[in-house]
C-alpha positions in Angstrom: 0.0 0.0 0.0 1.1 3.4 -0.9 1.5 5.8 2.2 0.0 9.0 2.0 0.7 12.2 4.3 3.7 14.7 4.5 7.3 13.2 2.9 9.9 13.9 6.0 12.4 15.3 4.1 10.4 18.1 3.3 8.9 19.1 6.5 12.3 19.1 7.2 13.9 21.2 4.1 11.0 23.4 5.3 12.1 23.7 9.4 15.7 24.2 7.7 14.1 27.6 5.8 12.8 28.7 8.8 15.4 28.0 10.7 17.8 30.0 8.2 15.3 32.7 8.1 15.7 33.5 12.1 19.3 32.7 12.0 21.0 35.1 9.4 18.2 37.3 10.3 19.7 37.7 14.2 23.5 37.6 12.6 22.0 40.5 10.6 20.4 42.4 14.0 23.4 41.9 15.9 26.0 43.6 13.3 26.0 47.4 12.4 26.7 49.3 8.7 27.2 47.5 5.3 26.9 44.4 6.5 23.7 44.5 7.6 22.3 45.1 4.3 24.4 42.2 3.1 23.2 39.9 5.5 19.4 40.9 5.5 19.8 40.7 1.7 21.1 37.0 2.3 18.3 35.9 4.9 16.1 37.4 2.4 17.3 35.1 -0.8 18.7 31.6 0.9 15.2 30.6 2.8 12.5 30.8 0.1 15.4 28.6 -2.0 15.2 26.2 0.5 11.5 26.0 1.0 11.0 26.1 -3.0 13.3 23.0 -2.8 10.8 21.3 -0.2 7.8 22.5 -2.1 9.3 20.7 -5.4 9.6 18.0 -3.7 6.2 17.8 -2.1 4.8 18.3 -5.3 7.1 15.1 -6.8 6.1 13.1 -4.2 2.6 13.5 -4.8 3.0 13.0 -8.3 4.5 9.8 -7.8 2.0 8.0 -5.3 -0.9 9.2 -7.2 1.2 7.2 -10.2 1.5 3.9 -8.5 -1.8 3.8 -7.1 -3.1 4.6 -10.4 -1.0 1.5 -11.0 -2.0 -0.8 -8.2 -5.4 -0.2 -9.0 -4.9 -1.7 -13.2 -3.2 -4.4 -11.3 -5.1 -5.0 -8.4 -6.5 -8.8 -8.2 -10.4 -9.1 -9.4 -12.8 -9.4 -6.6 -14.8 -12.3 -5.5 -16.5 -14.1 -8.4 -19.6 -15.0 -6.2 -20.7 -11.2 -5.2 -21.7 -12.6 -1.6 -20.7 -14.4 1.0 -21.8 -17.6 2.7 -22.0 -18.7 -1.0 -21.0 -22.6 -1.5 
């Protein structure tokens, strides 16, 4: 059977955005100037990378179980013969 639900990997390329996010925006808090800029610019470009990356995946993922169910379902062994049970 084909699981359904959230792929792990993604959740997690998704915590990893947000966690990048907070991250180089505190290093960009905590220094003064030029550099500031620089590092908002960068917590500003890096995270929605990283969460595009999880959503591209998500999106893969789905595509694929909804092809192999599409395929277990051709596949799948025909049902009872009789209709009913108790049948002898």
């Amino acid at each position: 059977m084909v699981r359904s639900g959230f792929d792990g990997r993604a959740i997690a390329l998704v915590v990893l955005a947000l966690v990048l996010a907070v991250a180089l925006g505190e290093l960009a808090g905590s220094y003064g100037g030029a550099w500031a800029g620089v590092l908002g610019a960068l917590a500003g470009l890096i995270p929605p990378v990283v969460l595009a990356a999880g959503v591209e995946r998500r999106a893969r993922n789905l595509a694929r179980r909804k092809r192999k169910d599409e395929i277990l379902r051709k596949y799948a062994p025909p049902g009872p013969a009789g209709g009913g049970e108790g049948e002898e």
